[in-house]
Every structure is written in C-alpha cells, then in structure tokens.
N, C-alpha and C positions, 0 to 999 in steps of 0.2 A: 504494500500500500504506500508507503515512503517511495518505493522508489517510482511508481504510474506521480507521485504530487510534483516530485522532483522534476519529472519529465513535463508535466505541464507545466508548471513554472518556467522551467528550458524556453520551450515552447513559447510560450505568452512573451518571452524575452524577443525570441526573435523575430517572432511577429511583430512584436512592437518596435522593435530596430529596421525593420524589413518597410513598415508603414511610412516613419520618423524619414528613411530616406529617399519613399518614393514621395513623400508631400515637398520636402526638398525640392527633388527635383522637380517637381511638379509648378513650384513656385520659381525655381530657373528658368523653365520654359516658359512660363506665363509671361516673367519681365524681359525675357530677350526679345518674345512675340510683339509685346507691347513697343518694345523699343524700335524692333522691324518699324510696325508700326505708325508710329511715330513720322519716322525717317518718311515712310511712304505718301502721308499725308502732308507734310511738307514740301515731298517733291511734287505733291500732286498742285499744294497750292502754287509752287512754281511755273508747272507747266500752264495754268488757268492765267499766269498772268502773260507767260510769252503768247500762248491763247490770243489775247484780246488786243496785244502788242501785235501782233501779224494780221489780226484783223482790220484794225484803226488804218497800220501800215497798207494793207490789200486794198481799202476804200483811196485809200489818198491817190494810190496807183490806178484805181478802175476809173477816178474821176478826168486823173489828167489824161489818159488814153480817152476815154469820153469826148472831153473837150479838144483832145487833139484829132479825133474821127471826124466831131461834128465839123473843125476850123478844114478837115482837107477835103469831106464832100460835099457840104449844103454853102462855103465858101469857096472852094478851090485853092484852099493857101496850100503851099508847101515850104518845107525849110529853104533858105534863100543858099544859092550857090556861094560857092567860095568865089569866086570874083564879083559878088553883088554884094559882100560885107566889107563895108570899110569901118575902118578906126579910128579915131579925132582922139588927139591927145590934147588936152591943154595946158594951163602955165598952172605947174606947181608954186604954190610958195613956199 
C-alpha cells in the first residue's frame, strides 16, 4: 500500500512538472504570436499609407495625361520642336 501512495505521488509530481512546462511554453508561443503580430499590423498600416500615397500620386498622373489628351485632340497642340524654342536670358544683378 506504501508503495501504489509513493507511486502516485511520483506520479502527480510529474504530471505536475509535465503541465508547469507545457503552460510555459504555451505562454512563449502566445507572446512570440503576439509579437508576429504586432510587426504584421504595423506593416500593414505601412502599406495603407504607400496605398493612398500611389493613389493621390496615380490621380495627379491620370489628370495631367487628361489635360494633355484633351490640349492634342479637341486643340491640336503638340510639344513645340527644338528649333521653335528659344531662350531670353536677361540682366542679372
């Protein structure tokens, strides 16, 4: 009978040592996940801002192609040749 107490005692030890280091680790994995995480939602608010940065950027570009469509067919302009630009320099002080 001593020795079935002794063995459960044993027992209960290791179980309880066996627990003790799976809640451990369980709580390592938790704060690594977390810190993923973390990292991940900061990249993400990074990308949300080059996002809206390439959009603003894409409008600026679609307007002036726009305005340069509208000035070469419902005008007829084109960019002036290189012998049609001249240069005026004047008096520095």
């Amino acid at each position: 009978m001593i020795r079935f107490g002794s063995l459960m005692v044993t027992l209960l030890i290791v179980l309880t040592v066996a627990s003790a280091l799976g809640v451990a680790s369980a709580q390592h994995e938790a704060r690594k996940l977390r810190s993923m995480l973390e990292h991940e939602q900061i990249r993400a608010q990074n990308l949300e801002v080059e996002w809206g940065r390439l959009q603003i950027e894409q409008g600026s570009l679609i307007t002036h192609r726009r305005v340069e469509g509208i000035a070469r067919e419902r005008l007829g302009m084109a960019p002036p040749d290189a012998r049609q630009i001249i240069v005026l320099e004047g008096d520095r002080p």
